[in-house]
Rosetta silent file (secondary structure, phi, psi, omega in degrees, C-alpha in Angstrom):
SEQUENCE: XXXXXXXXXXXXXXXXXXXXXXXXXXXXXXXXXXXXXXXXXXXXXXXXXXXXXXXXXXXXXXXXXXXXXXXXXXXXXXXXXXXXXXXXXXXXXXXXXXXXXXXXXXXXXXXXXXXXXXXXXXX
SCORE:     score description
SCORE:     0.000 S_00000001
   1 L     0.000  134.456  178.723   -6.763    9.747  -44.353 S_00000001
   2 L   -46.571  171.756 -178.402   -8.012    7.218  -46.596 S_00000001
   3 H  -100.980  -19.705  178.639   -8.794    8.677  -50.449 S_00000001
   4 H   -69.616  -62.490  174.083  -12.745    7.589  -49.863 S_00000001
   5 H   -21.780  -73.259  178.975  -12.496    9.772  -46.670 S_00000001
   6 H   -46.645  -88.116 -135.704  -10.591   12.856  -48.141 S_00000001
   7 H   -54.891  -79.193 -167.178  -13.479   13.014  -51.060 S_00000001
   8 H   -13.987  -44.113  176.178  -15.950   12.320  -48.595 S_00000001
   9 H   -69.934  -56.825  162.039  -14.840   15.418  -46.540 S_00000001
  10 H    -2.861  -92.356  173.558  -14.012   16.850  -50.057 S_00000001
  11 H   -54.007  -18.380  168.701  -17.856   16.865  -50.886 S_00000001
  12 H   -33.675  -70.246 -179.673  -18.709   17.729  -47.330 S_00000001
  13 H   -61.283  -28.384  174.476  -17.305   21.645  -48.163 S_00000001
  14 H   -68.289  -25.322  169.097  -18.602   21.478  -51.423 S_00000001
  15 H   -59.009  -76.381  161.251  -22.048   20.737  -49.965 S_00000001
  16 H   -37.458  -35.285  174.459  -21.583   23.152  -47.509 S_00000001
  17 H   -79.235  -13.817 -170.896  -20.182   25.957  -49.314 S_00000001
  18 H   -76.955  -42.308 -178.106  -23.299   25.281  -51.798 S_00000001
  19 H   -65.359  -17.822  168.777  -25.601   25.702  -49.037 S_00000001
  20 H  -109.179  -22.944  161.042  -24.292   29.068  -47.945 S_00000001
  21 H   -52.177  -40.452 -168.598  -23.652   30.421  -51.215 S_00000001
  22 H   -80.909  -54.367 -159.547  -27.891   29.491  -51.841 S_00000001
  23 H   -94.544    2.593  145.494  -29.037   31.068  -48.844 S_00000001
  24 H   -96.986  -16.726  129.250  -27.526   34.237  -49.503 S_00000001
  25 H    -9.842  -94.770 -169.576  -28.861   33.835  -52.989 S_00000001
  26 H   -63.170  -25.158  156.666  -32.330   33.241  -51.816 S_00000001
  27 H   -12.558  -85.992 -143.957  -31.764   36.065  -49.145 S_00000001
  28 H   -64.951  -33.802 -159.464  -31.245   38.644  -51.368 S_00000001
  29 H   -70.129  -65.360 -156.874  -34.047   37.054  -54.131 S_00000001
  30 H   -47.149  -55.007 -166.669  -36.608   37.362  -50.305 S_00000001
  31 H   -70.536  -28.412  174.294  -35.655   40.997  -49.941 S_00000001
  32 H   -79.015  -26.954  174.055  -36.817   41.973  -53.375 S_00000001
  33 H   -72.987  -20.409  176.399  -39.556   40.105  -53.553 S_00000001
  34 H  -101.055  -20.546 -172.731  -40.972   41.493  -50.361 S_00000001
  35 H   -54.977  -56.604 -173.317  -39.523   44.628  -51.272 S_00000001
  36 H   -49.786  -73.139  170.376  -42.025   44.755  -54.296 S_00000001
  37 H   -27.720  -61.185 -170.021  -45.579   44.783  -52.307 S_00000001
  38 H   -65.262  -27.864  173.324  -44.307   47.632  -49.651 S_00000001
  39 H   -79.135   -9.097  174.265  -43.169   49.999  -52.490 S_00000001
  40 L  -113.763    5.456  140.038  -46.490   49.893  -53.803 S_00000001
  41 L   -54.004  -97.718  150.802  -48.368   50.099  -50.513 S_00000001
  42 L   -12.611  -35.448  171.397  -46.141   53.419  -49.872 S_00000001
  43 L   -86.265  -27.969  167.823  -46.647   54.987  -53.266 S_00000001
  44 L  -110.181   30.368  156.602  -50.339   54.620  -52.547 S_00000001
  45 L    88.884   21.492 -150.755  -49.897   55.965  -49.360 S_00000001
  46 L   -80.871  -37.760  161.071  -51.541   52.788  -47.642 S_00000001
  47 L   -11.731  101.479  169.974  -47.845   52.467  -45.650 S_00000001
  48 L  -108.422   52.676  176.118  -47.768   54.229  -42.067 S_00000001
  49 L  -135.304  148.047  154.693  -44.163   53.304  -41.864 S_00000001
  50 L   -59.347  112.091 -172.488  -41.069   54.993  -42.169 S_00000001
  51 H   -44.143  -55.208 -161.860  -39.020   53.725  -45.152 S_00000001
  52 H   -64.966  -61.584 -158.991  -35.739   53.537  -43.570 S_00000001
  53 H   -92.560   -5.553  137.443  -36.725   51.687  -40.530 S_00000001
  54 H   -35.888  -58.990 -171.362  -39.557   49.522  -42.557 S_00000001
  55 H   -41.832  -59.641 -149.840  -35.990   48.712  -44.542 S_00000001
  56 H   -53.162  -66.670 -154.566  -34.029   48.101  -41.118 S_00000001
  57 H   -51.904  -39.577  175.848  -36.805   45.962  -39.796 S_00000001
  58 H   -74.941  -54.898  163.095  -37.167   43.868  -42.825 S_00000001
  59 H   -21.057  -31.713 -176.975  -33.396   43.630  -43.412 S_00000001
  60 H  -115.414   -4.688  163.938  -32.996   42.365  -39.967 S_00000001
  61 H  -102.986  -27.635 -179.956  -35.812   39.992  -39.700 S_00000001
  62 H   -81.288  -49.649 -174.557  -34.895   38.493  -42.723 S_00000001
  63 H   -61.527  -73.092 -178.081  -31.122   38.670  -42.105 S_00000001
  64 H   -46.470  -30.175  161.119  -31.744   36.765  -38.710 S_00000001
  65 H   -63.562  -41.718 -171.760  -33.253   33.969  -40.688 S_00000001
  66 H  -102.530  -25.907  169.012  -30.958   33.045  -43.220 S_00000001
  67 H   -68.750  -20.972  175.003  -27.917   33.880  -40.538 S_00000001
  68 H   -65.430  -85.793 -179.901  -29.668   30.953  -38.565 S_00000001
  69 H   -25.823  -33.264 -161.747  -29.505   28.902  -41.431 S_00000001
  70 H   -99.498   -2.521  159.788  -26.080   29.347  -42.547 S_00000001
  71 H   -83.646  -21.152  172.350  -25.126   28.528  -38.492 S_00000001
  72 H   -77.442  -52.215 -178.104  -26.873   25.497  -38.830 S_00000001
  73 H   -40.366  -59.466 -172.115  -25.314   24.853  -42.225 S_00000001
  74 H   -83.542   -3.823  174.114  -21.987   25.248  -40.403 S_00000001
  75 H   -83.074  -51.612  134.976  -22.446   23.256  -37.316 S_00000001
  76 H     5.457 -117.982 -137.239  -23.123   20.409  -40.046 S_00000001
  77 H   -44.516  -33.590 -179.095  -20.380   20.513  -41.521 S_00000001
  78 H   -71.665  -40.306  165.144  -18.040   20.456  -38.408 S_00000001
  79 H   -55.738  -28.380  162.909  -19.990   17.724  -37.136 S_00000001
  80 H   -59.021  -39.129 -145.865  -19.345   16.120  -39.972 S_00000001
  81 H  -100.004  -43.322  159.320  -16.016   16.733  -40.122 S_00000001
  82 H   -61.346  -21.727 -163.992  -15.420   15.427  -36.188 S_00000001
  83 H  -103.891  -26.885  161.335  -16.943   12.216  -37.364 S_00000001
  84 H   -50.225  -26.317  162.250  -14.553   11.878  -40.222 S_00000001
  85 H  -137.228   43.947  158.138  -11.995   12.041  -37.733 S_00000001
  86 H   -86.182  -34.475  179.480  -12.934    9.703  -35.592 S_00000001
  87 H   -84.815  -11.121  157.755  -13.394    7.150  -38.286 S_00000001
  88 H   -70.463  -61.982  174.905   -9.332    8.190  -39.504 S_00000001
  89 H   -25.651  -64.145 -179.728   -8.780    7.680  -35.845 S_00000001
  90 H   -40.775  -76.062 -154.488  -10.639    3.791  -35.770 S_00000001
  91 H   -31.672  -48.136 -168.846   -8.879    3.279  -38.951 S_00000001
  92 H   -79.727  -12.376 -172.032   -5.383    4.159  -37.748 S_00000001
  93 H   -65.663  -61.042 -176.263   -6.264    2.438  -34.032 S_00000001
  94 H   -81.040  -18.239  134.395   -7.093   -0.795  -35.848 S_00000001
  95 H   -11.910  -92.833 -173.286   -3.736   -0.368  -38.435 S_00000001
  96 H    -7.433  -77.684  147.087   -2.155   -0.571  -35.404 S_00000001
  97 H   -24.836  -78.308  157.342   -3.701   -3.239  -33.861 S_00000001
  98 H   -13.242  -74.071 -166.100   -3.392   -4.914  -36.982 S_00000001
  99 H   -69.856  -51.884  160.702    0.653   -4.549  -36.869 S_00000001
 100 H   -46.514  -41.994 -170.370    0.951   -5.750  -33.241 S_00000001
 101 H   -76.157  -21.053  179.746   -0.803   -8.695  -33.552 S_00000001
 102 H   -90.007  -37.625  165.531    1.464   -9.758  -36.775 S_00000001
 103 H   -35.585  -55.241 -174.605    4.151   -8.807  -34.909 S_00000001
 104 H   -54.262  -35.889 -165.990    3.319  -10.453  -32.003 S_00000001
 105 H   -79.439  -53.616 -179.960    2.795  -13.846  -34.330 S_00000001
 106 L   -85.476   34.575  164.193    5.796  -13.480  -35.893 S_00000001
 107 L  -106.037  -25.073  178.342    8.056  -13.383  -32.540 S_00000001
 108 L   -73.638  -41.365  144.832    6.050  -16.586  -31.882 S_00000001
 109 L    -5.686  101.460 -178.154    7.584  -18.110  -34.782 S_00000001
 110 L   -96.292  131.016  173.986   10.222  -21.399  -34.178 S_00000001
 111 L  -136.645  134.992 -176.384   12.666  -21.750  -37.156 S_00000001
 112 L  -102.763  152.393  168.020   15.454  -24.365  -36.345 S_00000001
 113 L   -35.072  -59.686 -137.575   18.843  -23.534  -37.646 S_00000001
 114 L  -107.783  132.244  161.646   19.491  -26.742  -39.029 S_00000001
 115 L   -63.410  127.009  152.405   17.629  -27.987  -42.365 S_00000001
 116 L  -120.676  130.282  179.106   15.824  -31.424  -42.292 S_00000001
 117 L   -58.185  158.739  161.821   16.380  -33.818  -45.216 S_00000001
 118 L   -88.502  148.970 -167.710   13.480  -35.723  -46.126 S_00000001
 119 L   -88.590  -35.982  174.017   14.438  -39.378  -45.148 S_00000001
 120 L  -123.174  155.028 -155.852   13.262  -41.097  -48.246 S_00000001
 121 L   -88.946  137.636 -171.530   13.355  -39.812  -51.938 S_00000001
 122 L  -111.731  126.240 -177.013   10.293  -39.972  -53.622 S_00000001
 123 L  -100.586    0.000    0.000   11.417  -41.427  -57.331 S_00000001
């Protein structure tokens, strides 16, 4: 693989790993932040929910969101990662190419044996 290629891919995972590292970040950031209203809804008894499955249900509505994301995140990145190596594929396809055809020229190539003198001397 070419060295623009490798970094390219290089920065791919680094993209990618940034992007799943953030959205379990902001995950966690979601659940507290929503967390905050319902405990104080529930302490002033305005709630008609059961904590634990209030918990589940947010945990799992939330959790289904950012697991979308980080499947998208990764579908990326493979697609990416197929098209890098299709373009090492071109690359080595025309390399190839590339070698036949100088081959090919230089089998075409007449070289006599025998040296020719120039007939007159240029003084």
């Amino acid at each position: 693989m070419s060295k623009t290629l490798t970094r390219l891919e290089a920065l791919k995972d680094l993209v990618q790993q940034a992007i799943d590292t953030g959205a379990t970040s902001v995950e966690q950031i979601h659940k507290t932040i929503a967390a905050l209203p319902l405990a104080v809804l529930e302490k002033q008894g305005l709630l008609d929910v059961d904590s634990e499955k209030r918990d589940e249900l947010w945990d799992k509505s939330f959790g289904q969101v950012y697991e979308a994301i980080r499947r998208v995140n990764q579908e990326v990145g493979e697609l990416a990662t197929q098209a890098f190596e299709a373009i090492e594929d071109q690359m080595i396809i025309q390399k190839n190419i590339a070698e036949a055809e100088a081959a090919k020229v230089e089998k075409q190539k007449i070289e006599s044996p025998v040296a020719v003198e120039p007939k007159s001397k240029v003084v």
